[in-house]
C-alpha positions in Angstrom: 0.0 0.0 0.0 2.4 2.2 0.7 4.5 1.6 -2.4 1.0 2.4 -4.5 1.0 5.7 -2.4 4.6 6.5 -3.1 3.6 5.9 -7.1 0.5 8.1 -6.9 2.4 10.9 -5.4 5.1 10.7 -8.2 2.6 10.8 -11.0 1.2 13.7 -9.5 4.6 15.7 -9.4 5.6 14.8 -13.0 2.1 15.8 -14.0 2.8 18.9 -11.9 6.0 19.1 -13.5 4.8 18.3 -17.2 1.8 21.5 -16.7 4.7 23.9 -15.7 6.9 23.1 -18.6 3.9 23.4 -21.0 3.4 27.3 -20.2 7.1 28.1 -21.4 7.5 24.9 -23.9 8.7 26.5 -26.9 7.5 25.6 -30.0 8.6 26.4 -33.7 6.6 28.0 -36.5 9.2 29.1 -38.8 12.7 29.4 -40.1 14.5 29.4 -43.7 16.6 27.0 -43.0 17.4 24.7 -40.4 20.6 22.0 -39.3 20.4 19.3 -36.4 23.6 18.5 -34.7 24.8 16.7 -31.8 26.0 18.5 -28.8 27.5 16.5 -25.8 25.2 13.8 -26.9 21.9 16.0 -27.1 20.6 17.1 -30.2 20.7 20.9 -31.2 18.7 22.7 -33.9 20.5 25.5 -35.5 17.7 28.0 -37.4 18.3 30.6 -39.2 16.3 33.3 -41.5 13.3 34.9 -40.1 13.1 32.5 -37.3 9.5 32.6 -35.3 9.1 30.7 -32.4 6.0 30.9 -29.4 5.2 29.4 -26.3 1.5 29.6 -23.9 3.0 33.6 -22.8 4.1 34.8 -26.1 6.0 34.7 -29.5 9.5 35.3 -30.4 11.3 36.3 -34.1 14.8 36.5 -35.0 17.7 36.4 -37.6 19.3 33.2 -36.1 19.3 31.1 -32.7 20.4 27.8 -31.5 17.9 25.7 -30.0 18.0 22.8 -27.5 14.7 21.0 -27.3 15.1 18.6 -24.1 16.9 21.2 -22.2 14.0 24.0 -23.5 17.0 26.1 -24.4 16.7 28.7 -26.9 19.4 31.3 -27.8 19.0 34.3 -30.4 20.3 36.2 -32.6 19.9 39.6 -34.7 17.1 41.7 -34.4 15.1 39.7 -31.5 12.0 40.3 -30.4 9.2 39.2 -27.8 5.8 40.1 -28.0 3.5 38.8 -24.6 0.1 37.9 -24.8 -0.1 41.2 -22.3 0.7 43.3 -25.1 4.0 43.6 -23.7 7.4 43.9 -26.7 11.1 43.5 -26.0 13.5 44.0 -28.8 17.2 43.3 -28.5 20.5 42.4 -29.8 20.8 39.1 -28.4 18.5 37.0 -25.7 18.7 33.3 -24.1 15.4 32.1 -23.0 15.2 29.2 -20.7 12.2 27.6 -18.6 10.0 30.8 -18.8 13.3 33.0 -17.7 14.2 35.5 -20.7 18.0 37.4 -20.9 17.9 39.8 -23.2 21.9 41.5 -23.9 22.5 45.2 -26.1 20.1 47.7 -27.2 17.5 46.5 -25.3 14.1 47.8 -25.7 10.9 47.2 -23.5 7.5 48.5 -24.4 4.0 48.1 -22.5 1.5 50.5 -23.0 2.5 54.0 -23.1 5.8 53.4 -21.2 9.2 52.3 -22.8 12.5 50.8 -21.1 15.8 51.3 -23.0 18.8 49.7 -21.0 21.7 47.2 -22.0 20.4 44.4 -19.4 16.9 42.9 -18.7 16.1 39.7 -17.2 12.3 38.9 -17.9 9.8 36.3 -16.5 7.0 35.8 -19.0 5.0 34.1 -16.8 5.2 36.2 -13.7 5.6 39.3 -16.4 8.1 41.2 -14.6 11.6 42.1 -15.5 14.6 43.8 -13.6 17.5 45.6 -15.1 20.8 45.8 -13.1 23.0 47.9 -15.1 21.4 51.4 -15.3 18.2 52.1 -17.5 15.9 54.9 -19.2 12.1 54.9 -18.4 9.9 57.2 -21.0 6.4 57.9 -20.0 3.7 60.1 -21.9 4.2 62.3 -18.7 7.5 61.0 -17.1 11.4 60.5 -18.0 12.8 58.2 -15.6 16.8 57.2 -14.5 18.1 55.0 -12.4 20.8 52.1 -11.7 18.6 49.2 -11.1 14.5 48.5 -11.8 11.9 45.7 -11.8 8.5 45.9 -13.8 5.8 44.7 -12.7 3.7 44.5 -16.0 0.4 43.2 -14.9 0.2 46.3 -12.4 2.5 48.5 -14.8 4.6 49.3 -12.0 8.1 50.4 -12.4 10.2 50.1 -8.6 13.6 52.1 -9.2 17.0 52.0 -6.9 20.3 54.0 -7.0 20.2 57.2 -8.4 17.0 57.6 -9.2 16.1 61.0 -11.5 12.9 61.5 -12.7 11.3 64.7 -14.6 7.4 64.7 -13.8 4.4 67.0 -14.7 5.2 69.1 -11.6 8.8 68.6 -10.4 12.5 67.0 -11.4 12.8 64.4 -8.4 16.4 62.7 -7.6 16.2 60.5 -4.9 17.8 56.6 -4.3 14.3 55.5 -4.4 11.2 55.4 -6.5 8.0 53.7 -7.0 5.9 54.7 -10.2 2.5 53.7 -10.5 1.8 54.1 -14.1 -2.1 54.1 -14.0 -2.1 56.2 -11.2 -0.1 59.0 -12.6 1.8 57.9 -9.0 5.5 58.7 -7.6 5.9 57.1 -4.2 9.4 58.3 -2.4 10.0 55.8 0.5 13.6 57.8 1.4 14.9 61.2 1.1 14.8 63.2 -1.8 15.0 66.5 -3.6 12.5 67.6 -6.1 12.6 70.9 -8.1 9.3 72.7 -9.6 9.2 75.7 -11.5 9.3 78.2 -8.4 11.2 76.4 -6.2 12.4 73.4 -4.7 11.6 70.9 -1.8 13.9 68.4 0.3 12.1 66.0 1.7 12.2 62.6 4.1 9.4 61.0 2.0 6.9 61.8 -0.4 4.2 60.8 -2.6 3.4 62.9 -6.2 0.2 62.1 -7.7 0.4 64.3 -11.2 -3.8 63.0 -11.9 -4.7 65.6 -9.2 -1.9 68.0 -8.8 -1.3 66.6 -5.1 2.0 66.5 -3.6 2.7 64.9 -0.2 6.4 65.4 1.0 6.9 63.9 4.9 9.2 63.1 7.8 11.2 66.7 7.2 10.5 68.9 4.7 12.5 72.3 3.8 12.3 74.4 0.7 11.7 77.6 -1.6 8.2 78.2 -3.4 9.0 81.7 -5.7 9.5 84.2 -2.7 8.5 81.9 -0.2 10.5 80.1 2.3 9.1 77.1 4.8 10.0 74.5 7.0 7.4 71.8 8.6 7.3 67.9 9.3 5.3 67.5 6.2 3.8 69.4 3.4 0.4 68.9 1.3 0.2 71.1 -1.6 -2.2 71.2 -4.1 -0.9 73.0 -6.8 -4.5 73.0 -9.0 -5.9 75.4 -6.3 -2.3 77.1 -5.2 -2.8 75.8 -1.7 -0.2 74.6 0.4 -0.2 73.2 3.9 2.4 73.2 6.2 2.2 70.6 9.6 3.9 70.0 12.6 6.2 72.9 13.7 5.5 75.0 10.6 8.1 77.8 9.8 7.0 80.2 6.3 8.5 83.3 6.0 7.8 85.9 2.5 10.4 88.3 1.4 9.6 91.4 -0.4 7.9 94.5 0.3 5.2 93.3 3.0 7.5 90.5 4.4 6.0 87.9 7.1 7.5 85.0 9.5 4.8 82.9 10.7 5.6 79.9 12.8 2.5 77.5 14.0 1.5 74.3 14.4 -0.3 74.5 11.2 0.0 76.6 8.2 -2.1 76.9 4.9 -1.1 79.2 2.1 -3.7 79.8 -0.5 -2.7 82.4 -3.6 -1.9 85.9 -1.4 -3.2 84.3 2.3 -1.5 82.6 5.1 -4.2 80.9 8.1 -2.2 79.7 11.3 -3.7 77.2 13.8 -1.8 76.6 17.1 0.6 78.4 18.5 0.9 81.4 16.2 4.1 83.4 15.9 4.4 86.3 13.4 7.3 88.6 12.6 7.0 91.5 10.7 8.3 95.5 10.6 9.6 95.3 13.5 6.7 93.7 15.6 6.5 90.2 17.2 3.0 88.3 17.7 1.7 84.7 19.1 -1.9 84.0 19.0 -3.6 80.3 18.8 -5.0 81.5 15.3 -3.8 83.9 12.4 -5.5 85.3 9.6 -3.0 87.4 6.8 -4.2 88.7 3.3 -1.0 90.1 1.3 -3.3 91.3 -1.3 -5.1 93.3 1.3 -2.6 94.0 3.2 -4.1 92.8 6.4 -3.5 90.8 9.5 -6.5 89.1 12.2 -5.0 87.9 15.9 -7.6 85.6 17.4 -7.3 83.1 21.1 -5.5 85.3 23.7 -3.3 87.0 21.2 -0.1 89.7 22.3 1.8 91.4 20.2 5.6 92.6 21.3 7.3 95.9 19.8 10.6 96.6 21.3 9.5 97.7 24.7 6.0 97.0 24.4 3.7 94.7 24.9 -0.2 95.1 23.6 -3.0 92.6 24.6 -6.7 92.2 23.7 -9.5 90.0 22.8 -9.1 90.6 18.7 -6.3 91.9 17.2 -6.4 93.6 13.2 -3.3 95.2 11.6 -3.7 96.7 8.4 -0.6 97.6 6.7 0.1 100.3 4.3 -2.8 102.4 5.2 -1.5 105.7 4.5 2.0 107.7 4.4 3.7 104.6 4.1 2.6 103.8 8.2 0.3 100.4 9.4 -2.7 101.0 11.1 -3.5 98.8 14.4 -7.1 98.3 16.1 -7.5 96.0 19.0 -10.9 95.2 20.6 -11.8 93.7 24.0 -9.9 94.4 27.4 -7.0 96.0 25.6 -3.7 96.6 28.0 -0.7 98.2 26.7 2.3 97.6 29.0 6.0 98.3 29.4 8.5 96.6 31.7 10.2 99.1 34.2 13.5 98.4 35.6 12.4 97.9 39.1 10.2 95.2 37.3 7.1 96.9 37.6 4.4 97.2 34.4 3.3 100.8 32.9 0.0 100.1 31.7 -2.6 101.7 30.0 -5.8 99.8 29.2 -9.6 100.4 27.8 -12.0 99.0 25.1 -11.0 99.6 22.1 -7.0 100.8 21.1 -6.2 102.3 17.9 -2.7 103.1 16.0 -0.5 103.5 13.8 3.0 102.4 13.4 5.6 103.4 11.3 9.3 101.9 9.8 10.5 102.9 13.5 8.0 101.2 15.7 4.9 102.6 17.3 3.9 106.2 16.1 0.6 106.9 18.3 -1.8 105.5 19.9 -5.5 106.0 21.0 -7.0 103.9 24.3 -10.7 104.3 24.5 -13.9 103.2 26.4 -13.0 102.8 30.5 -10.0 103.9 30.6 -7.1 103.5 33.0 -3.9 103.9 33.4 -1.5 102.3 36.3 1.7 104.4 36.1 4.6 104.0 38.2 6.8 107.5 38.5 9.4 106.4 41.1 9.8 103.3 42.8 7.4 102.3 45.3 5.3 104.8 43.7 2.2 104.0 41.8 -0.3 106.6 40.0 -3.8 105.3 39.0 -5.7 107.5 36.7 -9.0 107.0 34.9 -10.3 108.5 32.1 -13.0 108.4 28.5 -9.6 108.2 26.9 -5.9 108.0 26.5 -3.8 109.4 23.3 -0.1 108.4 23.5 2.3 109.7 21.1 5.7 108.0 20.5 9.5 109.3 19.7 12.9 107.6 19.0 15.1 107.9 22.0 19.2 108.2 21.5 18.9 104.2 21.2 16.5 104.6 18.2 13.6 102.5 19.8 10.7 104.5 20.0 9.1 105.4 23.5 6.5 107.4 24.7 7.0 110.7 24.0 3.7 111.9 25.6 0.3 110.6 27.2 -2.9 112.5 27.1 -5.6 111.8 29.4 -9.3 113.0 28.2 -12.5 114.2 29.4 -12.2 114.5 33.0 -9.4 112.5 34.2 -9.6 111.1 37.9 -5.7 109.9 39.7 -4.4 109.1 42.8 -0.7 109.2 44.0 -0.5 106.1 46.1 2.2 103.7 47.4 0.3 101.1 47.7 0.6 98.2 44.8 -2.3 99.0 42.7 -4.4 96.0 41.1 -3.0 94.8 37.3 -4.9 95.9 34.8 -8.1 93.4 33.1 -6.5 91.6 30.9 -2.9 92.0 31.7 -0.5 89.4 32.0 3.5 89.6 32.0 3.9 87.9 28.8 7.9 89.3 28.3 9.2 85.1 28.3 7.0 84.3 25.7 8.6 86.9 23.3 9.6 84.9 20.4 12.7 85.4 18.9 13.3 85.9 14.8 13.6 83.0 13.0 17.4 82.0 12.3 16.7 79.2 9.9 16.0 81.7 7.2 19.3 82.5 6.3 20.2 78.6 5.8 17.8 78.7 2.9 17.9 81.9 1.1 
């Protein structure tokens, strides 16, 4: 019984065996002239003239080959060529096919759909349909040129997987990289390790990325810095969709504009869309002289306008200004920004003895110049804590306060005078007076400018 097992089992393989063999089985169609000769005791066929051959995964034509029929062996010669059942073509100087396994030598030329390989090397599987080439090949694409040292194809997914110097020009950027996936159908570039990719205006270096030229989308991860035109950024990872000009910066997001109204904006997350910049978390903006941080931003270039929301502060050289909502409009008139704040508005200033100056009301309006702070105007409830000498505090409250601001010998600007209107009410006292609603020492949380701008420019 168990020698009638041991048969069964046998018969089985060799029928296993004999089904494999048929797929890449070669058979002969036609030749001008063939010659049989013995080789080491096997017979050999020697063809020659517009040789054709096929087996179950394709058909092959050439000038000449040598052909070994119990060893499946068949070696070519002059203008060779493979066409799959896939649609897939390779033409080449010389190839040796054996047992499905197909290597093809010299002018080597792949084509599958709208894609096309030129290297000097290709090993090819026409029954698992894909190749690899080892000694540096050319990918062209309707959309894409491709480089690299080594490649597989995966032709039933029209994949291309590239390694070792990988440079590729795309619809939206010139990529070089050591790795690279391209997804043919899906217009795809997947970057599993670092990179540099170029566009138009600028350029990116990256940690990872995706490119999907179908929808415009770019994905670049794990590290990103670059230049967009005018623009500078740095972020953990950037989405940018380049159909609607947006771009998103994420995870301690640095952007900075140069040019006439120049910006610095650091958050936790950025969008750019055309002439805006939104901030979420964390907000810190530097520009003409003025420092901010707010938990949200709102800037329009185009309108030349900037909205502070969630406990927002903004820092001038030896001032501090707090409120509920914060708007700076720039370029308002004679070249000077105008400033409106709403909502428990304090104004402060650091004394040496570590005391706050502050001035506080409703509403606050200003202006600021290329200098610093030019006037101001506190309105609605207001109240000033002042502190003259040390130990020395003067409370006053008034409808209003007007401030007006001069450089001193250090070229900061300072107050130059203060104004108190409509029936102001103070008292000398030296007793610690009460902050002001609203008021906070905020000094530490100053930010400072952001030194990783000159690394890129």
């Amino acid at each position: 019984m168990e020698r009638g097992y041991f048969l069964t089992l046998l018969l089985c393989f060799a029928l296993g065996v004999q089904g494999q063999s048929n797929d890449s089985r070669l058979t002969l169609h036609h030749a001008d002239a063939m010659t049989v000769i013995q080789v080491n005791g096997q017979s050999t066929t020697l063809l020659s003239g517009h040789v054709a051959m096929s087996n179950a995964n394709g058909e092959f034509q050439c000038d000449s080959a040598v052909w070994n029929r119990q060893s499946n062996d068949f070696q070519a010669f002059g203008q060779v060529s493979y066409q799959g059942n896939n649609g897939l073509i390779l033409h080449a100087d010389m190839m040796h096919h054996q047992n499905g396994w197909t290597n093809l030598h010299q002018n080597i030329e792949l084509k599958h759909g709208n894609q096309t390989l030129a290297t000097d090397n290709l090993r090819y599987h026409d029954q698992r349909e894909i190749g690899r080439f080892t000694q540096g090949g050319t990918v062209t694409t309707t959309d894409a040129t491709l480089t690299a040292r080594e490649g597989t194809y995966h032709a039933s997914r029209e994949v291309f997987t590239y390694h070792g110097d990988v440079k590729a020009k795309t619809k939206q950027y010139t990529l070089d990289t050591d790795s690279l996936i391209h997804d043919l159908p899906m217009h795809q570039y997947i970057m599993p390790v670092a990179g540099y990719a170029v566009s138009d205006s600028g350029w990116v270096r990256f940690g990872q990325g995706i490119i999907s030229d179908s929808n415009e989308l770019s994905i670049f991860h794990h590290g990103v810095t670059g230049q967009d035109g005018r623009d500078y950024f740095i972020a953990d990872s950037l989405h940018r969709q380049a159909s609607i000009a947006t771009t998103g910066l994420h995870g301690h997001a640095q952007w900075a504009t140069q040019g006439k109204d120049s910006m610095e904006l650091a958050a936790d997350h950025l969008v750019i869309h055309g002439d805006s910049a939104k901030g979420q978390g964390h907000v810190v903006s530097h520009s003409k002289g003025l420092a901010s941080l707010s938990e949200s931003l709102d800037w329009n270039k185009s309108t030349h306008s900037l909205h502070l929301e969630g406990d927002p502060i903004v820092w001038s050289t030896d001032y501090q200004v707090q409120g509920r909502d914060i708007y700076w409009y720039q370029d308002v008139s004679y070249g000077m920004d105008s400033l409106w704040i709403e909502g428990q508005v304090v104004l402060s200033e650091p004394t040496d003895s570590g005391d706050f100056q502050q001035m506080g009301g409703n509403t606050l309006s200003g202006h600021l110049n290329h200098e610093g702070i030019h006037d101001m105007h506190l309105s609605g409830n207001a109240k000033a804590i002042y502190h003259p000498e040390p130990m020395q505090v003067n409370v006053t409250e008034c409808s209003s306060i007007t401030l007006a601001f001069k450089a001193n010998e250090e070229g900061n600007q300072t107050i130059h005078s203060v104004t108190f209107n409509q029936s102001p009410q103070g008292t000398l006292s030296e007793d610690q007076a009460d902050d002001l609603p609203g008021f906070s020492d905020r000094q530490s949380e100053r930010p400072e400018r952001m030194d990783w701008m000159s690394g890129l420019k």
